[in-house]
N, C-alpha and C positions, 0 to 999 in steps of 0.2 A: 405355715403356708398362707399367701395373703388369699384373702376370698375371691379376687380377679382373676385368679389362676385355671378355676375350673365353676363356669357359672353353674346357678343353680337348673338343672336341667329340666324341671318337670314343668309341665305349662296347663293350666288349669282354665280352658277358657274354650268358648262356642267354639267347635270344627277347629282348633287346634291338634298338628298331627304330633300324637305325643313323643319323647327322643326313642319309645322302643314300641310298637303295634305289637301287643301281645293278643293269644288264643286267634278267631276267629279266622281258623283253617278250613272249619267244613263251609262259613260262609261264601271266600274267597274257591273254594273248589264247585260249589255251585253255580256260582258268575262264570267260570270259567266254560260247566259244562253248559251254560244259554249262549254263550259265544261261540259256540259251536250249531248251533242250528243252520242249516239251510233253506229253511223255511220257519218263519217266526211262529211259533206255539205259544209259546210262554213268553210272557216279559216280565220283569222284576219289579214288586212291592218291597223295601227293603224297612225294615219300622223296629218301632221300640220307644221307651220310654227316654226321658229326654235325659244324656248322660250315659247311653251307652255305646256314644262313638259311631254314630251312623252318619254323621257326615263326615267324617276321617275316613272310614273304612269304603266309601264312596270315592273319597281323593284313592285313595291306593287302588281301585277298577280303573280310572282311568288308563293310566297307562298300560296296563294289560289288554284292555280293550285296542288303544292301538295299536299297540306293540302285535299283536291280529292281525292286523289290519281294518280296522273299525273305525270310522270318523266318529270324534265326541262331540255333541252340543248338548249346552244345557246352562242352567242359572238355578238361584233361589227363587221359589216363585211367592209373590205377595199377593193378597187379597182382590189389590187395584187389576191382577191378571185376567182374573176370570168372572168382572165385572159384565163382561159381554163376550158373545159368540167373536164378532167381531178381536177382539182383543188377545183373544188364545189363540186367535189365527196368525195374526201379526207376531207375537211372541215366539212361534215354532217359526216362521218364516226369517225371522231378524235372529235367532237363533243361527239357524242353518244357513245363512249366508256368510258368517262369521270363517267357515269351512270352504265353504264352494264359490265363492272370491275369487278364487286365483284359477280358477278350472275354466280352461275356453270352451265355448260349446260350438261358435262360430265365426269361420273368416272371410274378410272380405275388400277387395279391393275399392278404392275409395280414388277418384281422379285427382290432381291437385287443382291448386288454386293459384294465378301469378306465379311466382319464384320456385313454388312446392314440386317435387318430385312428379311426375306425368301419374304415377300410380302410388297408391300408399296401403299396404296391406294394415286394415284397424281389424282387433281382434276385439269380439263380445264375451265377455264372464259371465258366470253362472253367479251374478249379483243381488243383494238386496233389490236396487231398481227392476231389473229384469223379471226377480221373480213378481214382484209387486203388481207390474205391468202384467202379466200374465194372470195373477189371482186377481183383478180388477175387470180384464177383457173377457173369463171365462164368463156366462152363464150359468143363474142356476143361484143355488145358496150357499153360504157362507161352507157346508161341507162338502159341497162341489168344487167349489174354489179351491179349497184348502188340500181336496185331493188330486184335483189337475194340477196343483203346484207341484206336491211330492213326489207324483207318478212321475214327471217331466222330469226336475232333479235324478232321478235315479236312473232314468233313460242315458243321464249326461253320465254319470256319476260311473255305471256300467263301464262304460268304455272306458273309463277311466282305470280301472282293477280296485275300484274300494269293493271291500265283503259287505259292507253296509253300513248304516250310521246307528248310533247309540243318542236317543233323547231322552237326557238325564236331567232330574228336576227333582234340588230339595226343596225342605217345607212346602210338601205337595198335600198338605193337607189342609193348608189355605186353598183348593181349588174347589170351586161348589158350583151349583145351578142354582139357577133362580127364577121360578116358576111365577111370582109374583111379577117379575119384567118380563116373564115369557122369555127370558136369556137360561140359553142349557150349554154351556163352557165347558163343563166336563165332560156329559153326556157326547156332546159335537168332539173333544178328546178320544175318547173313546171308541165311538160309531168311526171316526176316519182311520185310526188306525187296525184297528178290526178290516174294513176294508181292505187297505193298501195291503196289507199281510195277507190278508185271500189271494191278493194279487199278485202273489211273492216276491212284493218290496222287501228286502232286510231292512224294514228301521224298525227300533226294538226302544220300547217303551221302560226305561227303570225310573220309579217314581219312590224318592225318601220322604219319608213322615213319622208321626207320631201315631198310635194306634189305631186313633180315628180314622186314618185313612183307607183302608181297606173294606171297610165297613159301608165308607160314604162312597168308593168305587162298586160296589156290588148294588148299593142304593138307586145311582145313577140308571146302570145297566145291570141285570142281569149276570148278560155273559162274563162281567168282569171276573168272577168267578172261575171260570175256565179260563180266563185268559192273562190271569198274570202265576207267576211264582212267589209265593210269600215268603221271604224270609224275616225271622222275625229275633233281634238282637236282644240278650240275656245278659245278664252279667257273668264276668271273667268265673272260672272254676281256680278251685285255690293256688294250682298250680300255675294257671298262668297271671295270678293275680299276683302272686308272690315277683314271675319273669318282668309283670310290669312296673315294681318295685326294686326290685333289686339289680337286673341287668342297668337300668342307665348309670350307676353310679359304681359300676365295677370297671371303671376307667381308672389306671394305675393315679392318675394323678388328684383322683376324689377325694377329698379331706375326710367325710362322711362315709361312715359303714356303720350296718345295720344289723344287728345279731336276731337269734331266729326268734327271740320274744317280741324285739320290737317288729318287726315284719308280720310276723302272727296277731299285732295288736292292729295294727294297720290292715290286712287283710278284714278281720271282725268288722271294725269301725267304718269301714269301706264299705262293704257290703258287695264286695267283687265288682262295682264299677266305674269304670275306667277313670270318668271324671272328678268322683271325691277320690280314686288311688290320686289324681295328678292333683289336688286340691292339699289333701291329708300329708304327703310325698311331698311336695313345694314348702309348708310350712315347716313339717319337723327338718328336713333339709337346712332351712336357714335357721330353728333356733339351735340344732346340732352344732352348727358353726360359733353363734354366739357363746356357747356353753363352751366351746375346744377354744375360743380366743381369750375366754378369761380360767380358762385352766378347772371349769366343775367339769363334773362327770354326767353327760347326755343322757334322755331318756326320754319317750314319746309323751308329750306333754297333749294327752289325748280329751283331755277335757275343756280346755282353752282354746283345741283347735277345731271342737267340737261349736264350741260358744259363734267361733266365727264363721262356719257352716252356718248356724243356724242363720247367723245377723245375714249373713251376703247370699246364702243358696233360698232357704224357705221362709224366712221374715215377709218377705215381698208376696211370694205365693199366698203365706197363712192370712196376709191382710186385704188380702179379696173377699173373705168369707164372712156371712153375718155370724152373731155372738148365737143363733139358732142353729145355723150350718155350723159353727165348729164344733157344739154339742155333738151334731149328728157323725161328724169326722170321729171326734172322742171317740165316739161310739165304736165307730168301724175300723178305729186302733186298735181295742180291747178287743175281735177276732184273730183268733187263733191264725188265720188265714188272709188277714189284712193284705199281707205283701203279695198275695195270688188273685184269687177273685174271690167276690162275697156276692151275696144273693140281698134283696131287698127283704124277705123275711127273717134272715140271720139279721139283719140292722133291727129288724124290731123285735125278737128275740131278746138281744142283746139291750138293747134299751129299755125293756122294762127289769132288765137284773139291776142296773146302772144310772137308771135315772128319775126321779120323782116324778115329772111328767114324760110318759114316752112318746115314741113319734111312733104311728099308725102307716099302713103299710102306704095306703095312699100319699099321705104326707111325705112319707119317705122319698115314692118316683119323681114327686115334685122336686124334692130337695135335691136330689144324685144329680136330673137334668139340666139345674140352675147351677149347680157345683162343676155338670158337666163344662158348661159354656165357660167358665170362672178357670178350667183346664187344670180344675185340681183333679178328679175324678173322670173316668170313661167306659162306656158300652163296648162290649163287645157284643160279638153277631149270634153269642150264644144266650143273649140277654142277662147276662151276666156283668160284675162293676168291680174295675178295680182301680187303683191308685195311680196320677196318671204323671206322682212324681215318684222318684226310686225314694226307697227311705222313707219318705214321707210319716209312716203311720209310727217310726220311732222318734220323727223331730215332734209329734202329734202326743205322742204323751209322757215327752220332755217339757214340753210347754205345758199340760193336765197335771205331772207330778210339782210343779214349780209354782 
């Protein structure tokens, strides 16, 4: 069978929706029970480490959401967003005009001119321009504006039978304040929708990120706390870790089949997530083929595929660190508890078993902070530090035993 016949299916790469969405039933059942609100409580923090498909699993609410009846808006959000109050206001408004375009709010007769029609009915949409005009003529500041704009929208919106809008925004963990500009982006995020929801607007807040973010949402505000739903993405259980191996290629016409060692060997090496099954899965897929085109006998060539994780997935990550932080890393490989959270006394524990000069507990907060920013490492709000790549602490002393 030539190889043209049935591509290789698995697709290894940022927000790619992979050929089969395996597990993530109670996530998806959760989304469903927040769409159901009639009055906004909760909105969605959806996070996890980078690789376990939180922007795919994002692509699949959408259409649920509308299929609701829910308008979606939303984008990636960059750094350059929430550079100013200003900026995040523009963002939700150019946003949400993307939807409310084509929605009239008002008509009106218009005379003609020469040759033109005695009367001309011109109709006004609930446009980029219009709302612009409106968030520029209100009075007041920048989260006065921002909430005369949305209250108005939803006034139009009403009559129209939408349930509400959904403002969805990944890499929302680029969104920050900046008290040194006296610019507060998030906070002014925050405080307006908090408002309009008092006011029982339905637009409903889902913001994806990486850990950090929930963290730096309660920072900003308080109430963030009560006011979003955390859900927080794990890796696959074996079962469906296995569904996301073995279902795409149980197509009658797939050259490749996997018997239950090698799928077990893929499962371990994977570490149940999503992105090395599509990474580990793409690769043995195509040397399976080379092996069936010259007639050997196939087998997970798990060490070579291993080699090439490291060069393309944490090569790049491991060479942000100084030759002093990767010590400290080493270190926090050789925990029992690496891949969970570690404590800053467990790292200096651990360093004086392991290392001729250890690192002091002070020395340590410094080092985790600067590892923080570096997005190898992260805080959690129980001040606790865990790894802020999957894997990580076994590519960490792959590279120690080498």
């Amino acid at each position: 069978m030539a190889k043209t016949e049935f591509a290789n299916p698995f697709r290894p790469g940022a927000g790619h929706m992979p050929p089969y969405l395996a597990g993530r039933r109670k996530e998806t059942v959760e989304f469903l029970r927040l769409l159901k609100q009639d009055i906004i409580l909760e909105n969605l923090v959806l996070t996890g480490l980078r690789g376990t498909g939180k922007t795919v699993l994002l692509d699949t609410f959408k259409p649920l959401a509308i299929q609701a009846g829910w308008l979606w808006v939303g984008t990636d959000l960059s750094e350059s967003t929430s550079i100013s109050e200003e900026r995040i206001a523009l963002r939700l408004i150019t946003d949400l005009a993307v939807v409310t375009s084509s929605i009239v709010v008002q008509t009106k007769e218009v005379s003609g001119i020469g040759f033109q029609p005695a009367k001309t009915q011109v109709s006004q949409t609930l446009n980029f321009d219009l709302m612009l005009n409106l968030y520029r003529e209100t009075p007041g500041l920048v989260p006065d504006k921002l909430k005369a704009v949305l209250e108005f929208v939803w006034s139009s919106l009403q009559r129209h039978g939408a349930r509400g809008v959904i403002f969805a925004y990944d890499e929302a963990q680029n969104l920050s304040d900046h008290a040194a500009d006296k610019e507060y982006p998030l906070s002014l995020m925050l405080d307006v929708f908090q408002s309009i929801q008092r006011k029982r607007v339905p637009f409903m807040l889902v913001l994806v990120g990486l850990p950090t973010l929930f963290p730096k949402l309660v920072e900003a505000r308080t109430f963030a706390e009560r006011m979003f739903r955390v859900v927080f993405l794990t890796r696959l259980n074996a079962e469906d870790s296995r569904d996301a191996i073995c279902k795409p290629i149980q197509d009658a016409r797939c050259p490749v089949k996997l018997n239950g060692r090698s799928t077990n060997v893929i499962i371990k090496e994977s570490g149940g997530y999503p992105y090395f099954i599509q990474f580990i899965c793409r690769e043995v897929y195509d040397v399976f083929l080379q092996k069936l085109d010259v007639g050997e006998k196939a087998s997970v060539p798990i060490d070579d595929i291993t080699r090439k994780l490291d060069s393309d997935f944490f090569a790049g990550r491991w060479a942000r660190a100084t030759d002093r932080q990767r010590q400290l890393l080493i270190v926090v490989a050789h925990l029992e508890n690496c891949e969970s959270e570690f404590t800053v006394q467990e790292v200096v524990e651990t360093s004086r078993k392991i290392l001729e000069k250890p690192f002091g507990a002070s020395h340590v907060s410094q080092m985790l902070a600067a590892l923080s920013e570096a997005g190898l490492v992260y805080k959690n709000r129980h001040g606790r530090y865990s790894f802020a790549v999957p894997l990580l602490g076994r590519f960490i002393l792959r590279q120690h035993q080498s």
